[in-house]
N, C-alpha and C positions, 0 to 999 in steps of 0.2 A: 504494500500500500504506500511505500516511502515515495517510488519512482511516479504513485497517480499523484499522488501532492508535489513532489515537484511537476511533472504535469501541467496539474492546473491551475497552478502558481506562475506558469509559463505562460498561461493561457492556451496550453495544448489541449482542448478539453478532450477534440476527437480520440485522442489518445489516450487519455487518460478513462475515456467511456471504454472504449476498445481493453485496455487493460483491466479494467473493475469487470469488463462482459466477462473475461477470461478465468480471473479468479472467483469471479461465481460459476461459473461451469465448474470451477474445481472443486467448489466448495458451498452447494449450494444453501446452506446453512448459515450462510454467513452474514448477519444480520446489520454487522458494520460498513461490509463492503454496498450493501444492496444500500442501505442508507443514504451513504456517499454517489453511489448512483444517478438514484434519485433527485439528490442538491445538484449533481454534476450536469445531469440532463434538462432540469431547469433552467439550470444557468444559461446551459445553451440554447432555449428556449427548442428544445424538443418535450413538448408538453405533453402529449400523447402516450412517450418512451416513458416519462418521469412517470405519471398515474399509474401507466402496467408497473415499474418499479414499486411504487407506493402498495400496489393491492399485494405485489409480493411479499411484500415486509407485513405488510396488517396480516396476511396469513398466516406469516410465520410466527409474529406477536401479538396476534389480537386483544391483548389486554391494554392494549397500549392506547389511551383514545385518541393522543395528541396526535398519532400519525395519521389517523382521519383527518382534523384537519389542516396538515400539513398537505395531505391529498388535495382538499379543498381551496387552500391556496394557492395548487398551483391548476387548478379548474378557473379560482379569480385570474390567476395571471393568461390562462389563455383566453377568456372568454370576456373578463369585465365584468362579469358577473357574480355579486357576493351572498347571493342564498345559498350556496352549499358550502358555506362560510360558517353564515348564522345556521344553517341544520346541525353540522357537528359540535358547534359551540357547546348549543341547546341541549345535544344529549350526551354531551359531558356529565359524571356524575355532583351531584348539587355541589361537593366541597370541594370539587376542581375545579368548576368554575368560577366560585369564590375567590379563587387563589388567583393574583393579580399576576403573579409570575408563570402562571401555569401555558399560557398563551405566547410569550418570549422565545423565540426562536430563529 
C-alpha cells in the first residue's frame, strides 16, 4: 500500500487504482485497501467505480453505518443530489447521530 500513496500523492491515481485493483484480487478481504479504493476513485471522479467499491466494503462490514453515507456522498458528488444524504443520516442509530463528530470524514 506504500507505493498507492506514493501514487496518489503523485497524483498517479490510475495507478494507484490499478494497484489497490491488484491487491484486492489478492486479498479480497481487505477492508483497508477497498476503503482507499473507494477515496481513490472518487477523487478521480469515477463515481460509479467508487459506489460498486462502497457496496463492497458495507458487505464486508455492514455494521458500519458511516460507510452508507460515505456511499451517499459520493451519489451527492455525482449527481447534486442530497437525499441519499439525509436517508443514511436519518437511519443512523439515535446516539450516532447525536454525535457531532460522527459525520467528519
Amino acid at each position: 500500500m506504500l507505493e498507492t500513496a506514493i501514487d496518489r500523492r503523485q497524483g498517479n491515481l490510475e495507478k494507484a487504482i490499478e494497484r489497490l485493483n491488484e491487491l484486492i484480487a489478492f486479498d479480497p478481504g481487505n477492508s483497508a485497501a477497498i476503503s482507499v479504493l473507494a477515496g481513490t476513485l472518487m477523487g478521480s471522479r469515477q463515481y460509479r467505480a467508487a459506489e460498486h467499491a462502497y457496496d463492497r466494503l458495507i458487505a464486508l462490514i455492514p455494521d458500519r453505518p458511516i460507510l452508507r453515507i460515505e456511499k451517499a456522498f459520493v451519489s451527492f458528488l455525482k449527481t447534486g443530489d442530497n437525499t441519499a444524504m439525509h436517508s443514511a443520516i436519518t437511519a443512523l442509530p439515535k446516539p450516532m447521530r447525536d454525535e457531532t463528530d460522527v459525520l467528519f470524514f
